[in-house]
PDB file of N, CA, C and O in Angstrom:
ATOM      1  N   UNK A   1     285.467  33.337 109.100  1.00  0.00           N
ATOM      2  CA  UNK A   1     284.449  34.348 108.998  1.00  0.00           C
ATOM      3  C   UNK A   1     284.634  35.374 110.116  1.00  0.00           C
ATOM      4  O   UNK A   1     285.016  34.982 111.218  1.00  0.00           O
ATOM      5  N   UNK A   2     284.332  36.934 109.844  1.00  0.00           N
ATOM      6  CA  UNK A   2     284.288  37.117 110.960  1.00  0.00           C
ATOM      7  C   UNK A   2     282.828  37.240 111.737  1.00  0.00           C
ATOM      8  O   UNK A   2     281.707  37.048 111.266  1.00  0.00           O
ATOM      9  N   UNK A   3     283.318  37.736 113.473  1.00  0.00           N
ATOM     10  CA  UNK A   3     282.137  37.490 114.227  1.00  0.00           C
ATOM     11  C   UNK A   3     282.379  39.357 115.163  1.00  0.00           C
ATOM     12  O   UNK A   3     283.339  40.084 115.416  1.00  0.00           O
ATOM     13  N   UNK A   4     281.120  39.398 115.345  1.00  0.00           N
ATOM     14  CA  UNK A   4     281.025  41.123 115.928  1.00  0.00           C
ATOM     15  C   UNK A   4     281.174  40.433 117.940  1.00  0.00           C
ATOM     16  O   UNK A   4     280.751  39.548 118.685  1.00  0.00           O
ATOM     17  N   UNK A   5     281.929  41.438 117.916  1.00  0.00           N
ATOM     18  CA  UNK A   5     282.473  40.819 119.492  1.00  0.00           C
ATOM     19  C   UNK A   5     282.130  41.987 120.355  1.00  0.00           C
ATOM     20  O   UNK A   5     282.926  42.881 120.068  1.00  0.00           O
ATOM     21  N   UNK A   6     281.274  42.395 121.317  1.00  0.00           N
ATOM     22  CA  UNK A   6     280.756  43.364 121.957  1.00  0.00           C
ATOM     23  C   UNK A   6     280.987  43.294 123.634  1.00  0.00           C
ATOM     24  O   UNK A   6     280.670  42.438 124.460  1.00  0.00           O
ATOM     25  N   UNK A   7     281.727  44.667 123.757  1.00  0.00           N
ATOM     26  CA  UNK A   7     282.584  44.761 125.286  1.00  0.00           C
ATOM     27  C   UNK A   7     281.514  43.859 126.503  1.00  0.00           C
ATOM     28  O   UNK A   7     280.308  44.104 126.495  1.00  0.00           O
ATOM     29  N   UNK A   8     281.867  43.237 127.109  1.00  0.00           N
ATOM     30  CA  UNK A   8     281.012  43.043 128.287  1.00  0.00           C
ATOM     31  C   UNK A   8     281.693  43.657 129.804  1.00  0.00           C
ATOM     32  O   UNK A   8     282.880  43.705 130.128  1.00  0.00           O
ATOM     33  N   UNK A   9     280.654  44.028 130.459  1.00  0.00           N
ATOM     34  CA  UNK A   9     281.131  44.665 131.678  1.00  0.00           C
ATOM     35  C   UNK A   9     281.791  44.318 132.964  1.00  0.00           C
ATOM     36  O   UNK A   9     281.899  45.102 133.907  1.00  0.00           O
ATOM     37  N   UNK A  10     282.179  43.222 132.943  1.00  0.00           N
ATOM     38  CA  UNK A  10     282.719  42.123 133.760  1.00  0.00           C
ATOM     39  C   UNK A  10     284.075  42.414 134.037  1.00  0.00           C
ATOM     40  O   UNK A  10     284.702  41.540 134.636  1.00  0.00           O
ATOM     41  N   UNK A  11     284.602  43.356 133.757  1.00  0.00           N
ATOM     42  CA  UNK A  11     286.365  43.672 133.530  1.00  0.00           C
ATOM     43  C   UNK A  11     286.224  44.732 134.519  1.00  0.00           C
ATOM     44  O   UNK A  11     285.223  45.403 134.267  1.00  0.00           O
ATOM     45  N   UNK A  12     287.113  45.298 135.975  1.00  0.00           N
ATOM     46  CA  UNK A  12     287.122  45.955 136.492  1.00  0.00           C
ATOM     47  C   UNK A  12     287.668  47.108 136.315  1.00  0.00           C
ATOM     48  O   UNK A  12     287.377  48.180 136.844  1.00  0.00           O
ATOM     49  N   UNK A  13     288.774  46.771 135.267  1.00  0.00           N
ATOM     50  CA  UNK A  13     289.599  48.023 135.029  1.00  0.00           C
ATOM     51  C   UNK A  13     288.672  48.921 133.818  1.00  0.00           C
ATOM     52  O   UNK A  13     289.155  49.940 133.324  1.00  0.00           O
ATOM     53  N   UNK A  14     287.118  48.346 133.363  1.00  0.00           N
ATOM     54  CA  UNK A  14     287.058  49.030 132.080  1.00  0.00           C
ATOM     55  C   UNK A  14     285.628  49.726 132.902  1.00  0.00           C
ATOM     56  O   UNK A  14     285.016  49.057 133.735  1.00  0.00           O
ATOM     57  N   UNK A  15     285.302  50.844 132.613  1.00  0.00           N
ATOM     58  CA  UNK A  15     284.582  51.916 133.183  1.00  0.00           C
ATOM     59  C   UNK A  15     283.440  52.485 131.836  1.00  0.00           C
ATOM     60  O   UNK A  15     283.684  52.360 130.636  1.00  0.00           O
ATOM     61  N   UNK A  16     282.700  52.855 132.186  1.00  0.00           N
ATOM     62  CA  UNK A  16     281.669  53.268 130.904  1.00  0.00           C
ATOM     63  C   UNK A  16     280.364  53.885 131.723  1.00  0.00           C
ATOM     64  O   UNK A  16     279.795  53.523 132.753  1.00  0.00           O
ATOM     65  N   UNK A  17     280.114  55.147 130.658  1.00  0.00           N
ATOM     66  CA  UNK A  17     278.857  55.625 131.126  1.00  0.00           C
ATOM     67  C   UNK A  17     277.864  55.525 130.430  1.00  0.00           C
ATOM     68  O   UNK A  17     276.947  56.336 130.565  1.00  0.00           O
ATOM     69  N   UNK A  18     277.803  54.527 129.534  1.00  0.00           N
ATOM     70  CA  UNK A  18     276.663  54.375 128.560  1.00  0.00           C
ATOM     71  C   UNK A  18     276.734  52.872 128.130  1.00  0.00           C
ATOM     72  O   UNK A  18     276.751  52.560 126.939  1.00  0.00           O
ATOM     73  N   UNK A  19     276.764  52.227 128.841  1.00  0.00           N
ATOM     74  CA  UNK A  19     276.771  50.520 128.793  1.00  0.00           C
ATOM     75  C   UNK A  19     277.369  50.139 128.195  1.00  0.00           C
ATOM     76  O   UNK A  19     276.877  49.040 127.938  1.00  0.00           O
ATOM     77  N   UNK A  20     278.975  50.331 127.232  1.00  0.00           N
ATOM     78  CA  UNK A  20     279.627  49.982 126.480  1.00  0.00           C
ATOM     79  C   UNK A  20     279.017  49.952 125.327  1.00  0.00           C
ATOM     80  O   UNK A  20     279.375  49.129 124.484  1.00  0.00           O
ATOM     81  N   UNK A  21     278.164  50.688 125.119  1.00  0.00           N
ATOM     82  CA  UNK A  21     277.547  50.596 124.001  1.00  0.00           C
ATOM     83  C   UNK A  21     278.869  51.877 122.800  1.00  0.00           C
ATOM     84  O   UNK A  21     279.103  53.085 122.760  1.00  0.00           O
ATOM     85  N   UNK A  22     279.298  50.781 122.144  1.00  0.00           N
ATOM     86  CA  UNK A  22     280.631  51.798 120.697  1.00  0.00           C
ATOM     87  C   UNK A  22     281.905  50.859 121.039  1.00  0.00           C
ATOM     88  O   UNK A  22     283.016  50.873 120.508  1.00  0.00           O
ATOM     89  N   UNK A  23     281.347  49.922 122.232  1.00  0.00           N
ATOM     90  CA  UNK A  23     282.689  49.038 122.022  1.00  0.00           C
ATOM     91  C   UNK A  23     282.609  47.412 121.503  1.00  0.00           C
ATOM     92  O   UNK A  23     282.782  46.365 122.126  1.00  0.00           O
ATOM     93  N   UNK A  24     282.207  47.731 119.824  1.00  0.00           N
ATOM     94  CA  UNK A  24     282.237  46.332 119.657  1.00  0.00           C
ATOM     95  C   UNK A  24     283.507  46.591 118.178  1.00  0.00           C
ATOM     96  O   UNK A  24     284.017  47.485 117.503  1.00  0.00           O
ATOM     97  N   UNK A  25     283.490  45.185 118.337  1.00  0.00           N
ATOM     98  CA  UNK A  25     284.959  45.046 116.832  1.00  0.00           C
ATOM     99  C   UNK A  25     284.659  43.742 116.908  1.00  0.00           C
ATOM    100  O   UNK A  25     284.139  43.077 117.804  1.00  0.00           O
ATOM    101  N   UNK A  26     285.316  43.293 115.154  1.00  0.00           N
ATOM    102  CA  UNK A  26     285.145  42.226 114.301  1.00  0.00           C
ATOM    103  C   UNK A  26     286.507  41.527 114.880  1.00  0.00           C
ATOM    104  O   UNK A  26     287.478  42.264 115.053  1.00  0.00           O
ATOM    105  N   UNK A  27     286.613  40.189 115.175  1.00  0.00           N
ATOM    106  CA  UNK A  27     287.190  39.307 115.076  1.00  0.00           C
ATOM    107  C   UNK A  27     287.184  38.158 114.268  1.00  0.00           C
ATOM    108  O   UNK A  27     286.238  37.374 114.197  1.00  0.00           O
ATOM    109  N   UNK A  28     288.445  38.045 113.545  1.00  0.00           N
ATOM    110  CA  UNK A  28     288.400  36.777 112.424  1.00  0.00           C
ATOM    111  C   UNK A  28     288.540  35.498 113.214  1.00  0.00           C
ATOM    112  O   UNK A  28     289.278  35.076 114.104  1.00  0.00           O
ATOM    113  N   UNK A  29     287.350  34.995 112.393  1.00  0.00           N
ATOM    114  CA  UNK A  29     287.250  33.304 113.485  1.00  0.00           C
ATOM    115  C   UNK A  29     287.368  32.570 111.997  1.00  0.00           C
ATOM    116  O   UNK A  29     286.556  32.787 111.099  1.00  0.00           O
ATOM    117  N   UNK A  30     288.701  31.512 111.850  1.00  0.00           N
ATOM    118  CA  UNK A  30     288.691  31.056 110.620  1.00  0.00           C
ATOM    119  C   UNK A  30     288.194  29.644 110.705  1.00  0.00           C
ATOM    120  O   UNK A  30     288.499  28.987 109.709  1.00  0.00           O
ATOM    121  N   UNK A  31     287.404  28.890 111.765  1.00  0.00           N
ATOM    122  CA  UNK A  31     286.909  27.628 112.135  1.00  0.00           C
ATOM    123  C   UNK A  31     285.559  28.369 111.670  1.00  0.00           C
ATOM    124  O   UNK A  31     284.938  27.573 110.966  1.00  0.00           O
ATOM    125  N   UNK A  32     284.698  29.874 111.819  1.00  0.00           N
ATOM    126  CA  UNK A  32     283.418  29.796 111.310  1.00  0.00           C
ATOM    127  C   UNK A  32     283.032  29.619 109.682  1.00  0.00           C
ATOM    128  O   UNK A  32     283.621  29.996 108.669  1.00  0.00           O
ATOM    129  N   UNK A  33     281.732  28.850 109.892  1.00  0.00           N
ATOM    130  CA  UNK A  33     281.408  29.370 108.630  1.00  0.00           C
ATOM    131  C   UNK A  33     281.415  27.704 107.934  1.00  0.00           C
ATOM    132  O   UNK A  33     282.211  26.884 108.393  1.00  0.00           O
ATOM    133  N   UNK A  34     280.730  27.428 107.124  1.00  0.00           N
ATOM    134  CA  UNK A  34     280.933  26.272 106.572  1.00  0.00           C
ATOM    135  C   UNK A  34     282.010  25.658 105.143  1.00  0.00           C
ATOM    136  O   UNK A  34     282.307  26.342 104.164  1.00  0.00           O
ATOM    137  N   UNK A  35     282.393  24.381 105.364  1.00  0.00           N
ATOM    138  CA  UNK A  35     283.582  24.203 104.226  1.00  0.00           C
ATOM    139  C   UNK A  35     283.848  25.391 102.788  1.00  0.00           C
ATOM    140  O   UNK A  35     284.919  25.766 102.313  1.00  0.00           O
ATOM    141  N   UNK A  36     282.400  25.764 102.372  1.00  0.00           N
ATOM    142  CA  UNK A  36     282.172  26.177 101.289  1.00  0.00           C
ATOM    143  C   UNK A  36     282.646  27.830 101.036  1.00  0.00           C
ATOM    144  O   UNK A  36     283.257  28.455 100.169  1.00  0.00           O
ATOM    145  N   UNK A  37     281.904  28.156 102.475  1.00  0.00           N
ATOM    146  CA  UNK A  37     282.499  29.587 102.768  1.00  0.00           C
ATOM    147  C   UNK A  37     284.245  29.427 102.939  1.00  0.00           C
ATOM    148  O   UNK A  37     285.136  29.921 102.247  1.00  0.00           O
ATOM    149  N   UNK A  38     284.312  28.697 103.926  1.00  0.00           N
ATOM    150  CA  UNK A  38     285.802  28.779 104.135  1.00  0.00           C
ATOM    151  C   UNK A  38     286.948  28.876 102.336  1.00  0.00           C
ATOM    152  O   UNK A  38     287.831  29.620 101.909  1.00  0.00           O
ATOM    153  N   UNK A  39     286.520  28.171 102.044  1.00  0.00           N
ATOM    154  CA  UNK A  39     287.424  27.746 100.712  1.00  0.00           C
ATOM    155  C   UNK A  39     287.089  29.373  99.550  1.00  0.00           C
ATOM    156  O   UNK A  39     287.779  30.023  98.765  1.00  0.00           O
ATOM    157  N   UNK A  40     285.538  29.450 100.096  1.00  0.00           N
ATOM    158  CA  UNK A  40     285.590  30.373  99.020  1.00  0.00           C
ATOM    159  C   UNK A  40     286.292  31.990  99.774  1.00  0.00           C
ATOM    160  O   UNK A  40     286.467  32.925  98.993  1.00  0.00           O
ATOM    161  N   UNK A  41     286.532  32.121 100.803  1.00  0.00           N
ATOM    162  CA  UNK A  41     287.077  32.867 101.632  1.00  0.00           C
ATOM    163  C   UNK A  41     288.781  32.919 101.436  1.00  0.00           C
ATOM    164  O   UNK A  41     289.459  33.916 101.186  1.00  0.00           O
ATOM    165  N   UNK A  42     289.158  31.760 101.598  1.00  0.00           N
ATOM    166  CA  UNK A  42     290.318  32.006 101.178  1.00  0.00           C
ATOM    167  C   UNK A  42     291.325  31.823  99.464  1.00  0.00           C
ATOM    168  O   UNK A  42     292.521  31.909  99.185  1.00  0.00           O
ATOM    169  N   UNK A  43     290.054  31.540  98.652  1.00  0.00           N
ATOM    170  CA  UNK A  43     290.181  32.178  97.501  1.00  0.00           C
ATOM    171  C   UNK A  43     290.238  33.378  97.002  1.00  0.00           C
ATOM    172  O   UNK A  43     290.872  33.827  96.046  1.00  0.00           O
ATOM    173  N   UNK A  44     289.367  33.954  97.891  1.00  0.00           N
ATOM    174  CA  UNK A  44     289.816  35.479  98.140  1.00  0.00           C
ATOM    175  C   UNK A  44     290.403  36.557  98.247  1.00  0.00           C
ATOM    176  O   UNK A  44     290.422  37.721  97.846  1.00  0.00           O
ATOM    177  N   UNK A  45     291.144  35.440  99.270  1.00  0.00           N
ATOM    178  CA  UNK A  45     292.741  36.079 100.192  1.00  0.00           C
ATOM    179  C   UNK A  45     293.552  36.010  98.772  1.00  0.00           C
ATOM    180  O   UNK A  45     293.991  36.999  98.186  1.00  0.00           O
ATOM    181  N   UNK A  46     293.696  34.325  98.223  1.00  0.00           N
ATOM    182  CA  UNK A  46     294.858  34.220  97.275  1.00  0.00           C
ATOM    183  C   UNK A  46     294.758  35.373  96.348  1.00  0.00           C
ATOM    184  O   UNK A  46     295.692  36.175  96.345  1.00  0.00           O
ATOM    185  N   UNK A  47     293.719  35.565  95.541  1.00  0.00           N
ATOM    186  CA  UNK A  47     292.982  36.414  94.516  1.00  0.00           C
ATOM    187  C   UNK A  47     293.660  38.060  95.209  1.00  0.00           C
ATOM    188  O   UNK A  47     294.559  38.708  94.672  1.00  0.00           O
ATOM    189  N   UNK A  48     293.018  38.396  96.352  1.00  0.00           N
ATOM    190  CA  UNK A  48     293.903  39.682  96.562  1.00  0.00           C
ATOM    191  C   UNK A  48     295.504  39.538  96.770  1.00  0.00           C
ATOM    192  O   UNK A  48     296.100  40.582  96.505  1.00  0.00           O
ATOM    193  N   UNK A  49     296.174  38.658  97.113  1.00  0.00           N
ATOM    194  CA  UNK A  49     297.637  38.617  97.379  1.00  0.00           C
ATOM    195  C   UNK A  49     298.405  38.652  95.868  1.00  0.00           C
ATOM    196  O   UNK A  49     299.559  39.022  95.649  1.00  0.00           O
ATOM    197  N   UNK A  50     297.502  38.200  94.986  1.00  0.00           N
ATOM    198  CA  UNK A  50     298.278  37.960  93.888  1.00  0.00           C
ATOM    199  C   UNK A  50     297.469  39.054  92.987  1.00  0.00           C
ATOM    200  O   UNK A  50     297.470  38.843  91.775  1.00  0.00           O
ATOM    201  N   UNK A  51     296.895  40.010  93.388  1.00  0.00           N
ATOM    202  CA  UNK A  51     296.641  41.221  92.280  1.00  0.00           C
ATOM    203  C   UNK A  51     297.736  42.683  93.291  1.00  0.00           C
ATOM    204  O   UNK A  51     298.551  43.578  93.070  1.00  0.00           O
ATOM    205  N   UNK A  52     297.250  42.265  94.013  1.00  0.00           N
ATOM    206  CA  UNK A  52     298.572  43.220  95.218  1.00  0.00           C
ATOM    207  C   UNK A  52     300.113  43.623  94.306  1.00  0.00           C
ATOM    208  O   UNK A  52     300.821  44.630  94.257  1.00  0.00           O
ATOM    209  N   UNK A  53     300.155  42.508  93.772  1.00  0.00           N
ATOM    210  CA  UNK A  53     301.842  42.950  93.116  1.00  0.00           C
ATOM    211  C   UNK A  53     301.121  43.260  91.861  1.00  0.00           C
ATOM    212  O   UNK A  53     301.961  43.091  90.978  1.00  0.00           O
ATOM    213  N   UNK A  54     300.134  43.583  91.383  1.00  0.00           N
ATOM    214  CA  UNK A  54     299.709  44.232  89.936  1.00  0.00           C
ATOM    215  C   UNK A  54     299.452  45.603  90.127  1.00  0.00           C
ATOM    216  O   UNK A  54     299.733  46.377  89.212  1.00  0.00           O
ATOM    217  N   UNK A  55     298.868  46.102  91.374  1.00  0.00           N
ATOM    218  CA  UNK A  55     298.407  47.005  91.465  1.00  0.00           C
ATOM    219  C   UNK A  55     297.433  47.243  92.533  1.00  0.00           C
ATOM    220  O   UNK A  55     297.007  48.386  92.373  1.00  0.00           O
ATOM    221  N   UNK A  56     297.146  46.952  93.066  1.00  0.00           N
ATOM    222  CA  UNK A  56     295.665  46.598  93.698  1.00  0.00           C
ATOM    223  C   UNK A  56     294.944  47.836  93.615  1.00  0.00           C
ATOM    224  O   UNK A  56     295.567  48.839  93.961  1.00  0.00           O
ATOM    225  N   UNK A  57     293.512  48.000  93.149  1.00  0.00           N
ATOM    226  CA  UNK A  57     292.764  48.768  93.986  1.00  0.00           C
ATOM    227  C   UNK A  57     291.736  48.299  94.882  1.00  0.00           C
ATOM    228  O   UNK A  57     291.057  47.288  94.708  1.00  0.00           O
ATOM    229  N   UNK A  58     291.664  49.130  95.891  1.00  0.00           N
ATOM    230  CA  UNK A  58     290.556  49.087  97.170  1.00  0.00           C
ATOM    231  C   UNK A  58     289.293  48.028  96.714  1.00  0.00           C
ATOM    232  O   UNK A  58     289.050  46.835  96.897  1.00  0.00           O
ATOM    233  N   UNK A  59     288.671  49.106  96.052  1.00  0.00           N
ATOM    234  CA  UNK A  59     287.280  48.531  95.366  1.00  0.00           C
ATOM    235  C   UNK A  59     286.952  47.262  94.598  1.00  0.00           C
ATOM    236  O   UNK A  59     285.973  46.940  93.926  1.00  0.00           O
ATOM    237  N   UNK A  60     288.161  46.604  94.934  1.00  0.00           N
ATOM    238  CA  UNK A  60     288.456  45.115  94.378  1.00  0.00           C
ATOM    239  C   UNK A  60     288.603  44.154  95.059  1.00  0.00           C
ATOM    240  O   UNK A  60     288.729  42.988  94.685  1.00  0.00           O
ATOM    241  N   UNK A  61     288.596  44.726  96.510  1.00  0.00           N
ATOM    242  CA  UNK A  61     288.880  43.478  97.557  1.00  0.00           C
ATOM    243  C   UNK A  61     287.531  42.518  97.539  1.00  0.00           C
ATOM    244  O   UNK A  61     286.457  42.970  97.936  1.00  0.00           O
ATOM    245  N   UNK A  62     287.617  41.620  97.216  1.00  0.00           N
ATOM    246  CA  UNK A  62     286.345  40.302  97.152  1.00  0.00           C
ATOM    247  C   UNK A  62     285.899  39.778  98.616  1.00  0.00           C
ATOM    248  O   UNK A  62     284.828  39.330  99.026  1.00  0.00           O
ATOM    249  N   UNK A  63     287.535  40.085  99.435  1.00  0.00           N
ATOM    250  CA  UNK A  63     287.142  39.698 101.128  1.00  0.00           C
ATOM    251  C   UNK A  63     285.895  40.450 101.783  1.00  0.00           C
ATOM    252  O   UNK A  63     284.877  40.120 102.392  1.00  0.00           O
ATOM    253  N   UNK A  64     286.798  42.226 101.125  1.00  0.00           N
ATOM    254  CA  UNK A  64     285.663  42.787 102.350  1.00  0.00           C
ATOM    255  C   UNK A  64     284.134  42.858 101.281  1.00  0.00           C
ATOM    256  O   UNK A  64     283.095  43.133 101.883  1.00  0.00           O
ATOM    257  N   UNK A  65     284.057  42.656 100.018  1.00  0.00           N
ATOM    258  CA  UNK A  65     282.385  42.490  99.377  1.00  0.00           C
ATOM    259  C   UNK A  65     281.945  41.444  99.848  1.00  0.00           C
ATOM    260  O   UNK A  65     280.767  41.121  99.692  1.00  0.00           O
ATOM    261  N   UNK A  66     282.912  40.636 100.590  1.00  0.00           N
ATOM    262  CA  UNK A  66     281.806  39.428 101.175  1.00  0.00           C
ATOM    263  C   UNK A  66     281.521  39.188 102.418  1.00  0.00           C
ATOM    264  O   UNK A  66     280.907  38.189 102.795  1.00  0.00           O
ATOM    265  N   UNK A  67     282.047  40.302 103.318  1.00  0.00           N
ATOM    266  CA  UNK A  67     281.390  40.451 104.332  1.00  0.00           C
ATOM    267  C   UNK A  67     280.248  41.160 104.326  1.00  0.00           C
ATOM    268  O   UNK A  67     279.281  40.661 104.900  1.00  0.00           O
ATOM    269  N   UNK A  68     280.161  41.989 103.918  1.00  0.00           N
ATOM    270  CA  UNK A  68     279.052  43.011 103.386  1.00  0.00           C
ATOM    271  C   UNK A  68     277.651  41.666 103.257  1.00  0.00           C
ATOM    272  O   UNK A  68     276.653  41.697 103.977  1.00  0.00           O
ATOM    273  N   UNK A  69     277.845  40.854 102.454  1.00  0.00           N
ATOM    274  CA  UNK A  69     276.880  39.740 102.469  1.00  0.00           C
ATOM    275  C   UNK A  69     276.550  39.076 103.325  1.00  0.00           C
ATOM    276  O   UNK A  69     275.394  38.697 103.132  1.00  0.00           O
ATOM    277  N   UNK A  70     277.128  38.563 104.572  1.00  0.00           N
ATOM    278  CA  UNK A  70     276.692  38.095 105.696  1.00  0.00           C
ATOM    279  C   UNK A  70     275.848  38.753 106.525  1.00  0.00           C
ATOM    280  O   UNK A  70     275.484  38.229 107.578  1.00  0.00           O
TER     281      UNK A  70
END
């Protein structure tokens, strides 16, 4: 699953004038999330890898409609 990972200020080399606030990003954690998610997560993956050589379009990815749900 992923998880929203937000800068903390503890790093000397990193400088900010507004509390790091615009520095967060998604990291994939594939231990989150329970058996059910997991499996149905990487049914996903298979499902896009194997329409990829058909054609793929965007608006078909099942991964990213199911982040949208969390």
């Amino acid at each position: 699953m992923w998880k929203l990972k937000i800068a903390e200020g503890d790093n000397p080399y990193l400088y900010s004038s507004n509390n790091f606030v615009g520095r967060q990003t998604w990291e994939f954690d594939p231990d989150a999330g329970t058996p059910e998610d997991q499996q149905e997560v990487e049914n996903a993956r298979q499902y896009f890898l194997n329409r990829q050589k058909e054609g793929f379009q965007a608006s078909s990815d099942l991964l990213m409609r199911k982040q949208k749900q969390f």
